[in-house]
Kinemage of the C-alpha trace (Angstrom):
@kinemage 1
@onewidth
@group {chain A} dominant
@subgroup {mainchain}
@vectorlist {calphas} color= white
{ca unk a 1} P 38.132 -121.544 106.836
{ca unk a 2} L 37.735 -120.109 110.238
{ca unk a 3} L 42.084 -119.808 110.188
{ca unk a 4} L 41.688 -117.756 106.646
{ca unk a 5} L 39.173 -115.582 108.693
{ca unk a 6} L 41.364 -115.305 111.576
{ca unk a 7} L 44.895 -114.393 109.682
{ca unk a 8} L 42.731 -111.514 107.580
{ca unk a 9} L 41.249 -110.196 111.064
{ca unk a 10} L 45.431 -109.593 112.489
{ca unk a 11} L 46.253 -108.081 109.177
{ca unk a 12} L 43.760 -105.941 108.365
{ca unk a 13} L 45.148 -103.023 110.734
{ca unk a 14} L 48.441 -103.552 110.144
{ca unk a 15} L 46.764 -102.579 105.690
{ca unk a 16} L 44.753 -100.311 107.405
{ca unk a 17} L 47.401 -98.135 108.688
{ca unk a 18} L 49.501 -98.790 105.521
{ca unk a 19} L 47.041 -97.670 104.107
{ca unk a 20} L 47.057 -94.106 105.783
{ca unk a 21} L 50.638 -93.662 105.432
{ca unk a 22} L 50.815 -94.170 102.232
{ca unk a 23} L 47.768 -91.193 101.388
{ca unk a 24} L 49.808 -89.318 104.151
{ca unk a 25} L 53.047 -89.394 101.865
{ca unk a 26} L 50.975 -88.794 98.757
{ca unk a 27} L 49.239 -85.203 99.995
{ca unk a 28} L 52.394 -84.316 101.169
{ca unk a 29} L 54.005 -84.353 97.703
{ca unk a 30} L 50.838 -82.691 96.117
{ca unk a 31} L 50.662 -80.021 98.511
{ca unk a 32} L 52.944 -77.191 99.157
{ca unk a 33} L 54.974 -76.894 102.099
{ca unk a 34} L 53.534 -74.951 105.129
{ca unk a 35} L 57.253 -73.551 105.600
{ca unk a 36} L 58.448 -73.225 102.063
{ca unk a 37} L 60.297 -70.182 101.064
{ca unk a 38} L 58.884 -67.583 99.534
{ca unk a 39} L 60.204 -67.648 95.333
{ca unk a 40} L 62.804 -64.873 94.592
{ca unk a 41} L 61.588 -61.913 91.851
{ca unk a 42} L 64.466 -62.084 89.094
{ca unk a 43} L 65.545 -58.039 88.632
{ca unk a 44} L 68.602 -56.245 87.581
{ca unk a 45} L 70.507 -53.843 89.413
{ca unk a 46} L 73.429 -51.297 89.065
{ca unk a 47} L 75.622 -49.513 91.286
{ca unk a 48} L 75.175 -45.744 90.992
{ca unk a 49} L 77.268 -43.753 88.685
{ca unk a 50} L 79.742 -40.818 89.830
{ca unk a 51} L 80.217 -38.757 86.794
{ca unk a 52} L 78.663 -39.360 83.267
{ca unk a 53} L 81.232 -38.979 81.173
{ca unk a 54} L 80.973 -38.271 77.203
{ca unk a 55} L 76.934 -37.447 78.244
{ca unk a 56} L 75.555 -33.963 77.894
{ca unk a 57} L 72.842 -32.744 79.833
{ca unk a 58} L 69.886 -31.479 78.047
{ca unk a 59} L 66.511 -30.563 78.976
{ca unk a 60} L 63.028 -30.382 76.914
{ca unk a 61} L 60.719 -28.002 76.338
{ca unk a 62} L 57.948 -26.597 74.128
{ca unk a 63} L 58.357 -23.758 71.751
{ca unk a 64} L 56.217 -20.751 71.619
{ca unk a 65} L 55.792 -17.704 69.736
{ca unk a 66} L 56.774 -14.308 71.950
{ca unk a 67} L 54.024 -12.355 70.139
{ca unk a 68} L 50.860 -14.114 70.283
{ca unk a 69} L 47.350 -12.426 69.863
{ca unk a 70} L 43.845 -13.030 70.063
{ca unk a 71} L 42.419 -9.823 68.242
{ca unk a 72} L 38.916 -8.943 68.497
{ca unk a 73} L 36.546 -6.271 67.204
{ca unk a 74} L 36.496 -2.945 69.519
{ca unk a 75} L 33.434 -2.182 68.306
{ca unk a 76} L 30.102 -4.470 67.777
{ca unk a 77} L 29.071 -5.231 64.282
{ca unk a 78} L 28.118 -8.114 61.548
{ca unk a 79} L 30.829 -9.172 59.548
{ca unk a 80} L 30.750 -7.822 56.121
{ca unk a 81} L 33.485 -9.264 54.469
{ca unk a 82} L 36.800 -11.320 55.660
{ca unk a 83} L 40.377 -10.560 54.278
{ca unk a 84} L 42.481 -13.503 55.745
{ca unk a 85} L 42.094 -16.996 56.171
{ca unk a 86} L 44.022 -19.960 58.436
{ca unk a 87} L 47.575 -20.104 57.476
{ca unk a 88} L 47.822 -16.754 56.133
{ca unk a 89} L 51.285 -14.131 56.852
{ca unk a 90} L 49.850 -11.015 57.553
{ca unk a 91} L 52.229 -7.962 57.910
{ca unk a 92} L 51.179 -5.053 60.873
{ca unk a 93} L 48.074 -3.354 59.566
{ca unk a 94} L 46.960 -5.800 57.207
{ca unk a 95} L 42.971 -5.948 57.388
{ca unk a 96} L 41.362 -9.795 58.944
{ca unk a 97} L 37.950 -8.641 58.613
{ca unk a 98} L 36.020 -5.759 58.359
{ca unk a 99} L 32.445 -5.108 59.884
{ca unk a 100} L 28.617 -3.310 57.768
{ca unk a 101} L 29.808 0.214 58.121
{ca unk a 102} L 26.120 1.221 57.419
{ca unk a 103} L 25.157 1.789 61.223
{ca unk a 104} L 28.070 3.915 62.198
{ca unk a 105} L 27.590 5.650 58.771
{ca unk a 106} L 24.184 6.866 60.033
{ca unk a 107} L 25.500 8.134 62.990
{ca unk a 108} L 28.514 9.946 61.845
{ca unk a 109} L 25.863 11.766 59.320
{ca unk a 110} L 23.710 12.711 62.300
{ca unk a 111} L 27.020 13.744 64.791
{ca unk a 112} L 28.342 15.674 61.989
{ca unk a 113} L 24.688 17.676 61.378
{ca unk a 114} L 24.989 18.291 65.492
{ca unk a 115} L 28.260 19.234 64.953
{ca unk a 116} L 26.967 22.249 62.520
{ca unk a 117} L 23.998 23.484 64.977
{ca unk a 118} L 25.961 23.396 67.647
{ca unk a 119} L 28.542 25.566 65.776
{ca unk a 120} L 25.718 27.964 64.566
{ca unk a 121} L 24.587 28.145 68.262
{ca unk a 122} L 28.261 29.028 69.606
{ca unk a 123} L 28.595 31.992 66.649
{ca unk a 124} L 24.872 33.109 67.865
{ca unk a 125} L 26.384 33.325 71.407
{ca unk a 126} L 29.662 34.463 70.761
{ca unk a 127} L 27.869 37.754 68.477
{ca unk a 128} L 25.513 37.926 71.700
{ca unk a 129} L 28.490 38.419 74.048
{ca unk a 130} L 29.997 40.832 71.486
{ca unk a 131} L 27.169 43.559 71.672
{ca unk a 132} L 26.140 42.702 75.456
{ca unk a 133} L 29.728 43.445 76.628
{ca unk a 134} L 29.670 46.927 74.223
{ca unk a 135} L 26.331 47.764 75.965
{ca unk a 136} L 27.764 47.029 79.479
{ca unk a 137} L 30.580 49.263 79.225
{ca unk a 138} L 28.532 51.979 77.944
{ca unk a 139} L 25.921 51.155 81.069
{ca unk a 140} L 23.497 50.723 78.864
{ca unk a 141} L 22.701 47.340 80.129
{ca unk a 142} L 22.546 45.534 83.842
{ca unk a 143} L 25.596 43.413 84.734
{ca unk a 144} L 23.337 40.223 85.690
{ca unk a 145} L 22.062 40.213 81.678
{ca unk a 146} L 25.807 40.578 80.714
{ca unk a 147} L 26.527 37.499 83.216
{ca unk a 148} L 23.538 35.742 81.918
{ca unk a 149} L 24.593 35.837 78.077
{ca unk a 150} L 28.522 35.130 79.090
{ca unk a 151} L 27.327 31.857 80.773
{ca unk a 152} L 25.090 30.893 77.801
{ca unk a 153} L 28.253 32.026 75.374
{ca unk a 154} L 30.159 29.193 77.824
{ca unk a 155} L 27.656 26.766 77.424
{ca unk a 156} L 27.616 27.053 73.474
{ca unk a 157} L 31.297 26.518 73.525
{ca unk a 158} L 31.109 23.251 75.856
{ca unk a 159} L 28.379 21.822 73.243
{ca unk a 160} L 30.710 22.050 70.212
{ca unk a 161} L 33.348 20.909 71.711
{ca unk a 162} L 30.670 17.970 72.809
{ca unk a 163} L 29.681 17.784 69.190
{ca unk a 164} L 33.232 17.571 67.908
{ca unk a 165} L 34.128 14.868 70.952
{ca unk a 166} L 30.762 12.802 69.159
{ca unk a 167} L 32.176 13.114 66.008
{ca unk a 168} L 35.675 12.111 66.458
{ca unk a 169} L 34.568 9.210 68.289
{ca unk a 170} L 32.285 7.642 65.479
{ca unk a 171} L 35.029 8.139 62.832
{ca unk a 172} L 37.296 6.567 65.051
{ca unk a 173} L 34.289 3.651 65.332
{ca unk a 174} L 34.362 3.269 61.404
{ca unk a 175} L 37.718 2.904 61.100
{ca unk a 176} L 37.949 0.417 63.924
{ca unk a 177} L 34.927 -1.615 62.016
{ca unk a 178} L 38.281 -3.102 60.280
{ca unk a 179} L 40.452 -5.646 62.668
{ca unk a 180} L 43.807 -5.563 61.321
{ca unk a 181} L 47.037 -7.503 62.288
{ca unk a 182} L 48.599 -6.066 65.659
{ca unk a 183} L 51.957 -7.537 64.142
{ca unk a 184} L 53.872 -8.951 61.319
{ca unk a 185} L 52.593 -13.110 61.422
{ca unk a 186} L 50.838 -15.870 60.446
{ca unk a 187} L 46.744 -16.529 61.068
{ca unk a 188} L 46.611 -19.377 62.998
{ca unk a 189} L 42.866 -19.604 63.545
{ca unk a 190} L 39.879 -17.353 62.917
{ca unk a 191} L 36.561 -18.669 64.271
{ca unk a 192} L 34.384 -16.034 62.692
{ca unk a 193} L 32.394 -15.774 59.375
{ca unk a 194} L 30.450 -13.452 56.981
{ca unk a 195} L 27.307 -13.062 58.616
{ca unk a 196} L 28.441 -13.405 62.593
{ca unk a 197} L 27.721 -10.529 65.169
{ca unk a 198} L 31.055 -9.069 67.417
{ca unk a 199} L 30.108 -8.069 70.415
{ca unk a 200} L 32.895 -5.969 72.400
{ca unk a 201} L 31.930 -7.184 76.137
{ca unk a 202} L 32.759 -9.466 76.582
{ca unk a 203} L 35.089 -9.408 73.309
{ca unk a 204} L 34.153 -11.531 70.553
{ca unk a 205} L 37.488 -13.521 69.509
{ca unk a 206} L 37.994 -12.712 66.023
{ca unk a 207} L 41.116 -14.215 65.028
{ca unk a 208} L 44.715 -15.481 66.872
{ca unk a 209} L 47.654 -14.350 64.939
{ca unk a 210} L 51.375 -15.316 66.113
{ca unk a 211} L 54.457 -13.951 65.474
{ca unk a 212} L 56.450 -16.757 63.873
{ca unk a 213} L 59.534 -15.224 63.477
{ca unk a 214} L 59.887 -14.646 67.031
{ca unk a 215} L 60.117 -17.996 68.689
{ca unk a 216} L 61.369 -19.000 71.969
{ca unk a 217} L 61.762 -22.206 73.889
{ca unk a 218} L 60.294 -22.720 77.470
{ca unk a 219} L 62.614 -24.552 78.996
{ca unk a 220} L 62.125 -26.664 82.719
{ca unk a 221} L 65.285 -27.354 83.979
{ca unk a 222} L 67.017 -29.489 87.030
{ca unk a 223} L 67.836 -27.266 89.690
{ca unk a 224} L 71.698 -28.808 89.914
{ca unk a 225} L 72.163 -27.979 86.262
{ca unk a 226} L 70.754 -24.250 86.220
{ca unk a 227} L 73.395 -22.552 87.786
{ca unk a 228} L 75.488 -22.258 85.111
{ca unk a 229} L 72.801 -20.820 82.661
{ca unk a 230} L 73.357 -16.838 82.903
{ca unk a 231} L 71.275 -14.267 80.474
{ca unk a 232} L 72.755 -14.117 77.347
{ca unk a 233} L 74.225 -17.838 77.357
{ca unk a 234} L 73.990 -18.936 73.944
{ca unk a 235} L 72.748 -22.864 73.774
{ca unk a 236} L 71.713 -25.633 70.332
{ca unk a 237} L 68.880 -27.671 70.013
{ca unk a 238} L 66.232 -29.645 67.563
{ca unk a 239} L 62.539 -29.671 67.286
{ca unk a 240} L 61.132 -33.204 68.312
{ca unk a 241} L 60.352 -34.576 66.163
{ca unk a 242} L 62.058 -33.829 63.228
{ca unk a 243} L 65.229 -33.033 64.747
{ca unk a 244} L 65.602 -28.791 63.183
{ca unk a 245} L 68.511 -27.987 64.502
{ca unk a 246} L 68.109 -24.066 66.198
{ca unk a 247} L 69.997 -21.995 68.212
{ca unk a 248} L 69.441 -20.013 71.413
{ca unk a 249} L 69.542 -17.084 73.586
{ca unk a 250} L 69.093 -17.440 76.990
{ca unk a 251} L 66.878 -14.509 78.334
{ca unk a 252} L 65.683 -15.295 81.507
{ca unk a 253} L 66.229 -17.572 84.455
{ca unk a 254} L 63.565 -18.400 87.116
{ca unk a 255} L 64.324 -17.074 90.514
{ca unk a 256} L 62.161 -20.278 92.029
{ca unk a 257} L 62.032 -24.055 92.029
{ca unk a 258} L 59.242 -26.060 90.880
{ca unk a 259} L 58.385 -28.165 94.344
{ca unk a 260} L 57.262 -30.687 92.237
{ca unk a 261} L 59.594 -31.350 89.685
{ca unk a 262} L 62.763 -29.459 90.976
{ca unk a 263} L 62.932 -28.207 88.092
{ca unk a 264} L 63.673 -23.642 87.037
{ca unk a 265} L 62.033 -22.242 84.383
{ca unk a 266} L 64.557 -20.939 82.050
{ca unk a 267} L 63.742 -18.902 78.589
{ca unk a 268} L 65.289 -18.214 75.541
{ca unk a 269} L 65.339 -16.858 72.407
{ca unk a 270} L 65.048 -18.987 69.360
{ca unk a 271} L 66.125 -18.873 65.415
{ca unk a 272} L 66.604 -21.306 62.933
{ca unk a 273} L 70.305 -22.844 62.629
{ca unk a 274} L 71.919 -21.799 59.639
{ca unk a 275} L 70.883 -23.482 56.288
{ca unk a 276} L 68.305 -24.571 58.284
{ca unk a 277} L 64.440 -24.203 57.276
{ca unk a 278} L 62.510 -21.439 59.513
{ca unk a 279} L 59.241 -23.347 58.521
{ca unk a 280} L 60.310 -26.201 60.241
{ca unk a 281} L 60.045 -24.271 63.625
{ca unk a 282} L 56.600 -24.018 64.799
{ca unk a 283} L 54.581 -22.651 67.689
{ca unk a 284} L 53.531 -25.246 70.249
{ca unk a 285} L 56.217 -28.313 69.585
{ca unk a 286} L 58.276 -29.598 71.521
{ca unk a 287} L 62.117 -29.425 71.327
{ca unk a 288} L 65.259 -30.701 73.108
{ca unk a 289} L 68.509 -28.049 73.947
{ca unk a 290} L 72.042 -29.316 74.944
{ca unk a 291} L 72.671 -27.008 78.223
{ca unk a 292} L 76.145 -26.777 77.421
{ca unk a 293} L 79.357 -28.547 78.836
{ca unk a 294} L 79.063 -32.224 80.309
{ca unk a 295} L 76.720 -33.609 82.838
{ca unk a 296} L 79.216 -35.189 84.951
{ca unk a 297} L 78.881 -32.850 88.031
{ca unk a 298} L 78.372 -34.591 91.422
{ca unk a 299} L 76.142 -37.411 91.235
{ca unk a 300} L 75.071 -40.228 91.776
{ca unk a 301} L 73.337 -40.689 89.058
{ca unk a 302} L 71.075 -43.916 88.046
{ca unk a 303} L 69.301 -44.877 85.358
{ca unk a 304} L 65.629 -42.986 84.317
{ca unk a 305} L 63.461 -46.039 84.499
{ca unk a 306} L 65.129 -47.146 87.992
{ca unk a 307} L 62.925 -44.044 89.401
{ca unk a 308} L 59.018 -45.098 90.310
{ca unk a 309} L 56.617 -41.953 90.282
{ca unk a 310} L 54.209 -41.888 92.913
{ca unk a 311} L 52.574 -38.828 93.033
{ca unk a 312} L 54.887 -35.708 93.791
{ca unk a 313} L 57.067 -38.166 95.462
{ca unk a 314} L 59.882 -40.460 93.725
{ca unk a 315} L 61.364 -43.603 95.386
{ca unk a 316} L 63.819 -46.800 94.316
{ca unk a 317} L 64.089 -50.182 94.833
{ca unk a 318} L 67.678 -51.401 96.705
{ca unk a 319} L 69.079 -55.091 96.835
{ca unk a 320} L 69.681 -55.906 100.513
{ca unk a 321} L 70.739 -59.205 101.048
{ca unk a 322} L 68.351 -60.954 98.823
{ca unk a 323} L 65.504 -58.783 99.635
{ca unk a 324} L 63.815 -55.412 98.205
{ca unk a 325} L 63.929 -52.176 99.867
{ca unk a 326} L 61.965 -48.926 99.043
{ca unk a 327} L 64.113 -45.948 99.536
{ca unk a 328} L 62.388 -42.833 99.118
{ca unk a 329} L 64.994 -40.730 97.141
{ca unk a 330} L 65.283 -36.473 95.761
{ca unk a 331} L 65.731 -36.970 92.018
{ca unk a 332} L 66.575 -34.612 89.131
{ca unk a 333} L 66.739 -36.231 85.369
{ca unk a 334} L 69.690 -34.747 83.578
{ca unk a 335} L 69.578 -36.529 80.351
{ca unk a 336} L 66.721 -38.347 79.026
{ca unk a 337} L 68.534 -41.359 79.978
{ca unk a 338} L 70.143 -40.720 83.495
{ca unk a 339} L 68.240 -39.333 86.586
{ca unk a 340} L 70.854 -37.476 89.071
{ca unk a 341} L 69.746 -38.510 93.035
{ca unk a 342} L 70.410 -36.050 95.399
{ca unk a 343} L 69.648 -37.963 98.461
{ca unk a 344} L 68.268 -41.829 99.149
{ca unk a 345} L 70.872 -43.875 97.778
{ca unk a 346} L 74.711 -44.123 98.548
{ca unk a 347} L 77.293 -45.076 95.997
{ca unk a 348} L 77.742 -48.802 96.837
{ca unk a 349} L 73.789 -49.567 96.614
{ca unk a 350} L 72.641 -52.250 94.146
{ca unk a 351} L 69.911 -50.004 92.844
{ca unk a 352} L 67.233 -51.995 90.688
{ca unk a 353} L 67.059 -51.064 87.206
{ca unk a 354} L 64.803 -54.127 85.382
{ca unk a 355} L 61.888 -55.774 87.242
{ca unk a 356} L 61.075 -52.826 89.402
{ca unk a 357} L 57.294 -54.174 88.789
{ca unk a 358} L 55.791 -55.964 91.171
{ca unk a 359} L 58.256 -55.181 94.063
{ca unk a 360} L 56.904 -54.714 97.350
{ca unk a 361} L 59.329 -53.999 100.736
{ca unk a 362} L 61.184 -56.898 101.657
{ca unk a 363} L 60.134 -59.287 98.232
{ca unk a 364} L 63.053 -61.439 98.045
{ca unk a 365} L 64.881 -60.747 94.860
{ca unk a 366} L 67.586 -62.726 92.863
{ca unk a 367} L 69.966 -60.213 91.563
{ca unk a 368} L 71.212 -61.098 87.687
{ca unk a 369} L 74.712 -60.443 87.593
């Protein structure tokens, strides 16, 4: 017994520290590794392109109507009856609504009676002057009462011509108490009813009509592609959606660039392609023009969605030897589809193009081939 005892008394360190190196080995395997490496993001990247060829640059931009009005009463009054609804054409002229004519009526009767006593009164004065002057050559009269009846003779002459001023005005008032088109158009909204008061200040909107046969497309494009767009270029494009095919007039080209989006304003005049439907064209859609020739000038050019946005600024990602770099780059899209950089990137950079979420500086990366 006491030999059992003994022989379990040596061994029991020896299990004991078994024991421990045994959990050792077994935490080790559960546990990461204090100096593993960090895992490697999957992306995709692409060298730069040099010239797109068979791609033609375009650029997007909204349509709009040149002549565009908001018309509004020029003179207050409840609406008495309304001539054009929402979606109407109107042609120049054509009445939108017309105001109660019974206010100005009453005061065109009473201008019109001033206008007669105040044309009595001048006759009176003008007979006065007559015999005053006869009796002041003869010296039958002083030349202060000849002065005195001369300067009342003026002033009845000032108040006709006041009375007549009174009188055009109102009958200029009642024919203004109908708003009429300022152009040939449709009515593309009129936000007033039978019943409603115009005010004229501030201007009561009455009703927005726009020109629809007098489109043009407002056009933002990349400051490497404008040069070539002159006045009087002539350009094709389509309506998105929908795809209308149209043509265009180039009529004027912004003489600054956008800070922002490096981008020049550039306008044109628009008209349905032939066999093409004008009603398909409308006022506030969007459309997409070919700007003509090829967009392989100087690149390089990448893809769109390699480009990150962050704020006015746009940067890449670049594969360097396994790892992620942010380069802060000037970019310019061309086509929907390709993004010309003018500075940032060289032509032998691995620029990603898929996994760009995520990155951060340095990330190591495993480039897909």
């Amino acid at each position: 017994m006491m030999l059992q005892t003994r022989r379990f008394l040596l061994l029991a360190p020896t299990l004991a520290a078994a024991t421990l190196l045994g959990c050792s080995r077994g935490d080790a395997a559960a546990l990461p590794s204090a100096t593993g490496e960090q895992t490697a993001l999957a992306v995709r990247a692409e060298r730069p392109r040099e010239r797109l060829e068979g791609e033609t640059a375009r650029a997007t931009g909204e349509l709009r109507a040149k002549l565009q009005a908001t018309v509004s009463a020029k003179v207050s009054g409840t609406v008495l009856r309304v001539r054009a609804q929402v979606g109407d054409r109107v042609r120049k002229g054509d009445p939108i609504v017309e105001l109660d004519p019974a206010t100005i009526a009453i005061q065109l009767d009473q201008a019109r009676a001033a206008r007669k006593m105040a044309l009595a009164v001048r006759d009176n004065a003008r007979a006065d002057l007559a015999r005053t002057e006869q009796l002041a050559q003869a010296d039958a009269t002083a030349p202060a009462v000849l002065d005195k009846v001369r300067a009342g003779a003026q002033q009845a002459e000032a108040s006709l011509e006041q009375a007549d001023a009174q009188v055009r005005l109102l009958e200029q008032n009642l024919r203004d108490l109908v708003v009429r088109a300022p152009f040939d158009g449709v009515v593309t909204a009129r936000p007033r009813n039978v019943g409603d008061y115009l005010v004229t200040m501030p201007p009561t909107p009455v009703a927005t009509v726009v020109g629809s046969d007098t489109l043009e497309v407002r056009l933002s494009v990349p400051e490497g592609l404008v040069d070539p767009l002159k006045p009087g270029a002539a350009l094709r494009g389509r309506s998105i959606p929908g795809g209308a095919p149209f043509e265009a007039r180039v009529t004027s080209v912004g003489a600054t660039v956008d800070p922002q989006t490096r981008s020049v304003e550039v306008l044109a005049d628009v008209r349905p392609a032939a066999g093409a439907s004008a009603g398909a064209l409308r006022s506030g859609g969007l459309a997409e023009v070919d700007l003509g020739g090829s967009s392989a000038a100087q690149g390089p050019f990448v893809p769109a969605q390699a480009v990150v946005r962050e704020g006015a600024r746009r940067f890449v990602w670049v594969a360097e030897g396994g790892v992620a770099r942010r380069r802060e780059v000037q970019a310019e899209p061309v086509t929907p589809q390709w993004t010309r950089v003018r500075a940032g990137v060289a032509a032998g950079d691995a620029v990603v193009v898929e996994g760009v979420t995520g990155l951060t500086d340095g990330a190591r990366v495993a480039v897909a081939q």
